[in-house]
Legacy VTK file of the C-alpha trace (Angstrom):
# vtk DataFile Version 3.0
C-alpha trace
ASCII
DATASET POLYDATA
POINTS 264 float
-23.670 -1.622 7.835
-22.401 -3.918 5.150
-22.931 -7.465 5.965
-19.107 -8.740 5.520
-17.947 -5.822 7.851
-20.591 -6.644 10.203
-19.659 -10.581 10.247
-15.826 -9.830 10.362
-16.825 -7.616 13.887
-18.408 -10.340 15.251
-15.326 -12.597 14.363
-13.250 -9.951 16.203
-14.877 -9.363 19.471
-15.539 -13.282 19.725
-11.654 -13.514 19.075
-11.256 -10.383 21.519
-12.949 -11.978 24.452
-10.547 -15.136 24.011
-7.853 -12.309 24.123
-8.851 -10.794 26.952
-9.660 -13.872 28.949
-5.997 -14.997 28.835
-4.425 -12.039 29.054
-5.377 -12.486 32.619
-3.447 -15.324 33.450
-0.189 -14.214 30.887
2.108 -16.706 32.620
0.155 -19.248 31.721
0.426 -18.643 27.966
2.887 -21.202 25.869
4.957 -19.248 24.124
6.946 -20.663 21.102
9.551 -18.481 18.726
9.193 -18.319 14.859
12.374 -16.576 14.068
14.455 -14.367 16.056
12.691 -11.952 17.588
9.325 -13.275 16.297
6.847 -15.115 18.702
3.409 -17.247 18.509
2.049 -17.926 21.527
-1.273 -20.826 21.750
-3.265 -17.318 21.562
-2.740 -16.246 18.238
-3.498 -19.668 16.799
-6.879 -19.693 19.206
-7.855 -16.565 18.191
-6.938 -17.080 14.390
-9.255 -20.450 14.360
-12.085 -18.793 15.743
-11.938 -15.555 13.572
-11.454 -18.392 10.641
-14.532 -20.854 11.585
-16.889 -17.314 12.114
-16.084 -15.784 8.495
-15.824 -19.537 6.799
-19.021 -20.416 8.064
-20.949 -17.378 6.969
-18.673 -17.180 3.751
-17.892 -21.136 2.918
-16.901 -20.400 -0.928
-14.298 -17.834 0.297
-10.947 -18.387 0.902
-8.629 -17.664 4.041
-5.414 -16.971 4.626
-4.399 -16.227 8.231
-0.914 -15.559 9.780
-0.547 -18.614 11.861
-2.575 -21.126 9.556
-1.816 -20.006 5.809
-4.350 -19.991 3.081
-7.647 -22.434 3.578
-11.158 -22.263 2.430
-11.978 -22.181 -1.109
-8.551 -21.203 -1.729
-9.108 -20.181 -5.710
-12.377 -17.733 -4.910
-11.935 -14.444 -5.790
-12.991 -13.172 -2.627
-10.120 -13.421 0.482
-9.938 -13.130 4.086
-6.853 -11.823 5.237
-6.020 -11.945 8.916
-3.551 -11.262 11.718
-5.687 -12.743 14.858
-2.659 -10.399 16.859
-0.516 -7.746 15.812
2.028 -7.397 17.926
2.501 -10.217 19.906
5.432 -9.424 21.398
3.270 -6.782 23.686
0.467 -9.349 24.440
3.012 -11.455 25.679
4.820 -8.490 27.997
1.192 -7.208 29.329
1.861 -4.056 27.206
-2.252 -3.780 25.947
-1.066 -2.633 22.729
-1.919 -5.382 20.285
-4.396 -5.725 17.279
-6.411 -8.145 15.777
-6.499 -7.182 11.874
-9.142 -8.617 9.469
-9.452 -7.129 5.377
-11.374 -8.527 3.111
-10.077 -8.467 -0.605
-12.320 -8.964 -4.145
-11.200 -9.065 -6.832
-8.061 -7.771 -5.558
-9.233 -4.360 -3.465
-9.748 -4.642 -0.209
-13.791 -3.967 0.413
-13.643 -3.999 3.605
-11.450 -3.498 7.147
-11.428 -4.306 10.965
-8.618 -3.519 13.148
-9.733 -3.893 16.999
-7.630 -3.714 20.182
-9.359 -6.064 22.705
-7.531 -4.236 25.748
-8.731 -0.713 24.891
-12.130 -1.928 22.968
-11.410 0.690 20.317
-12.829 -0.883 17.178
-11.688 0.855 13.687
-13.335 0.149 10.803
-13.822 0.813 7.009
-15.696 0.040 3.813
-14.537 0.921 0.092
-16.016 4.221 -0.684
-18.066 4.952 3.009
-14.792 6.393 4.895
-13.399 5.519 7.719
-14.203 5.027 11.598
-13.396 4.420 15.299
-16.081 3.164 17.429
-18.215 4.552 15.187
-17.090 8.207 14.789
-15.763 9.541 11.563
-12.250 9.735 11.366
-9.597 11.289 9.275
-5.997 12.096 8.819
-3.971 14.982 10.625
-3.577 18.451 9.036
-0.281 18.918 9.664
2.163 20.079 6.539
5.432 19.795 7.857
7.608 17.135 8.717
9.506 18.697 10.846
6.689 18.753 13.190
4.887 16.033 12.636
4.915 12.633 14.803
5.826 9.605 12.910
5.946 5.447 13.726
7.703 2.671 11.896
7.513 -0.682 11.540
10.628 -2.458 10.311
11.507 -6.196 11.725
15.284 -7.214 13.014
15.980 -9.312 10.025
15.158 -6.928 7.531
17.108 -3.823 9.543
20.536 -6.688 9.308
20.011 -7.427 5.704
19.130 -3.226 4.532
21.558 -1.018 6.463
19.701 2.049 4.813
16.800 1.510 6.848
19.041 2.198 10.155
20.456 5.638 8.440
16.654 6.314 7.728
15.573 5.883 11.046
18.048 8.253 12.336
17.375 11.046 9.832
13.605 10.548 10.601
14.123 10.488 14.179
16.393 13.884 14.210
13.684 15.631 11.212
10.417 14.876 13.164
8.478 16.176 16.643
9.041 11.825 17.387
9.363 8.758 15.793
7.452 5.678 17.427
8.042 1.936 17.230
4.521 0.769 18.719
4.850 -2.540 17.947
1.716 -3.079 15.964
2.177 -2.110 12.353
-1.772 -2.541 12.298
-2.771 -0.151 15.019
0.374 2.313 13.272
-1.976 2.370 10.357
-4.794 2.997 12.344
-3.513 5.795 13.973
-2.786 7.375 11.108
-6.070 7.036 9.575
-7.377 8.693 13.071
-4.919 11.349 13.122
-2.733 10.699 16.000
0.185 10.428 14.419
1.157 11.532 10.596
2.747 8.933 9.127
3.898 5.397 8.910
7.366 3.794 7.368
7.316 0.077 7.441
9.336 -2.395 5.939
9.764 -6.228 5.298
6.144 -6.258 6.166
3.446 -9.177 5.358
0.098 -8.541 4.079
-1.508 -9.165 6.895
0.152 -6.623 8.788
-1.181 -3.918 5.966
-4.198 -4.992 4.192
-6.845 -3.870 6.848
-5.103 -0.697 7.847
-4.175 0.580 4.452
-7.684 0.534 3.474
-8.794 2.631 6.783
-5.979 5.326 5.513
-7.175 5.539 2.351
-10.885 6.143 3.454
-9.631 8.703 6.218
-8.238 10.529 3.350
-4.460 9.484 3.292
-2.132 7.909 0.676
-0.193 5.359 0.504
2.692 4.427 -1.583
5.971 1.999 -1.610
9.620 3.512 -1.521
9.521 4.498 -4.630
6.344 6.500 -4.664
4.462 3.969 -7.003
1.466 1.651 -5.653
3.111 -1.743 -4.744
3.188 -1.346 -0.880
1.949 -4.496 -0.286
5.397 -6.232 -1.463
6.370 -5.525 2.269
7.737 -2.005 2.289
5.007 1.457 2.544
4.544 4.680 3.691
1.541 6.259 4.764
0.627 9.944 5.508
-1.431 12.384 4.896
-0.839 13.878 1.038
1.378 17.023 2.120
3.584 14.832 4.358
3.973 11.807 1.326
6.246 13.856 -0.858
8.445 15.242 2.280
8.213 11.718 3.264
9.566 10.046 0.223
12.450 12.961 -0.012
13.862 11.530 3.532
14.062 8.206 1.590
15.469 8.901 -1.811
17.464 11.765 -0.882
19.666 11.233 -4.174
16.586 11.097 -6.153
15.109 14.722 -6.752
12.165 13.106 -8.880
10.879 11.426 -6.176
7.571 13.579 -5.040
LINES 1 265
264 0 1 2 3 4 5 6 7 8 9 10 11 12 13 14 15 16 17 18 19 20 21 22 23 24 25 26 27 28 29 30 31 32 33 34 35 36 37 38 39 40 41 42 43 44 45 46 47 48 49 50 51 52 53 54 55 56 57 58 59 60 61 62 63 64 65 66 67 68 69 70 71 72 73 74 75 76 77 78 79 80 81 82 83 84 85 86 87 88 89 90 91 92 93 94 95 96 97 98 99 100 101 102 103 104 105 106 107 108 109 110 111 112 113 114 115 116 117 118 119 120 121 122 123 124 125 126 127 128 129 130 131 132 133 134 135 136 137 138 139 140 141 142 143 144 145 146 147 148 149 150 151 152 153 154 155 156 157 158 159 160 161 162 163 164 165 166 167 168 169 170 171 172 173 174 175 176 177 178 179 180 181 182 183 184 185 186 187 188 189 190 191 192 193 194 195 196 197 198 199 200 201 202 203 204 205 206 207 208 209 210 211 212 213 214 215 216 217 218 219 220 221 222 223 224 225 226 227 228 229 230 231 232 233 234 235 236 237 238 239 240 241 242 243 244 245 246 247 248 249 250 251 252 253 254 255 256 257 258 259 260 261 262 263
């Protein structure tokens, strides 16, 4: 196992037992509110401050940019930490164990390697640039299905952006009436992660961060998926991607350019 991968575990499960450990005692959590419909709860910050002191002090000339803390370290290295210490908050904070912690690490702009752990299940995905893709140590890869119409999907698309892009709400209603199921999980990070594993087909998020992506997107590509923007070009990490497996993508992309018969 590489090194990095094997240091950003250890930074998860330490993270995952501070998790665990208070999701115990829930009521007990302070819970504050970002945004509208977008909570941080003494947890995250916890969580993201251990994860950050683990990988900083076996990586001091990287840098580190975490959801709840922003960009520290050597902030101009080359080589980044990027972390969510838990995706999907709003679940932690309901008792509903479906939450992530999410931990890439980018050179020279790839991402080399991934973590994307669930505390409350133990299921531990991971991935390294060119050595595929796993959960809890099995080999995983993306679903064989071919069709859309039967095919399970999940999205990921926050309040704010659904007010300010109307489209997205007609697209969620096509996709939901063309598909087996459409899923909102709550965790863009385990969404990925699913994919990669083949339990569902594909993922539509938008308005997302890069911390909500970076980790999973690499475990889909190493599972043998693609990913693209709405367009179909390679800029997903501006906030808005789909992944699938490569027969879905183009059926995918037809749902949302439907007025664009170039769009493969």
């Amino acid at each position: 196992m590489q090194p990095m991968l094997k240091t950003a575990i250890d930074a998860a499960r330490a993270a995952g037992t501070l998790i665990n450990r208070a999701a115990l005692n829930l009521d007990q959590i302070k819970v504050g509110q970002k945004s509208a419909h977008e909570y941080v709860t003494e947890i995250d910050q916890e969580a993201e401050n251990i994860i950050r002191e683990q990988l900083l002090t076996a990586y001091p000339k990287h840098a580190f940019e975490g959801e709840e803390s922003g960009v520290s370290g050597h902030v101009k290295s080359n080589c980044r930490w990027i972390v969510d210490p838990i995706d999907g908050t709003t679940n932690f904070i309901h008792g509903l164990p479906h939450y992530a912690i999410s931990i890439a690490m980018e050179q020279e702009g790839k991402i080399e390697h991934a973590v994307i752990y669930n505390p409350a299940t133990n299921d531990l995905f991971t991935a390294s640039r060119g050595s595929g893709a796993f959960l809890n140590n099995r080999r995983i890869r993306v679903s064989t299905r071919t069709r859309l119409s039967e095919s399970l999907l999940s999205h990921a698309m926050p309040v704010h952006t659904l007010k300010s892009r109307p489209e997205l709400v007609r697209l969620q209603t096509a996709l939901r009436f063309g598909t087996s199921g459409l899923r909102n999980t709550g965790s863009a990070a385990l969404d990925l992660a699913y994919v990669a594993a083949g339990y569902i087909d594909g993922f539509v998020g938008a308005g997302l961060k890069n911390w909500d992506m970076a980790a999973g997107a690499l475990l889909v590509k190493e599972a043998g998926g693609l990913l693209t923007d709405f367009t179909g070009e390679g800029d997903f990490m501006a906030g808005d991607v789909l992944a699938a497996t490569p027969k879905l993508l183009p059926a995918l992309l037809r749902e949302i350019n439907p007025d664009n018969t170039t769009a493969v």
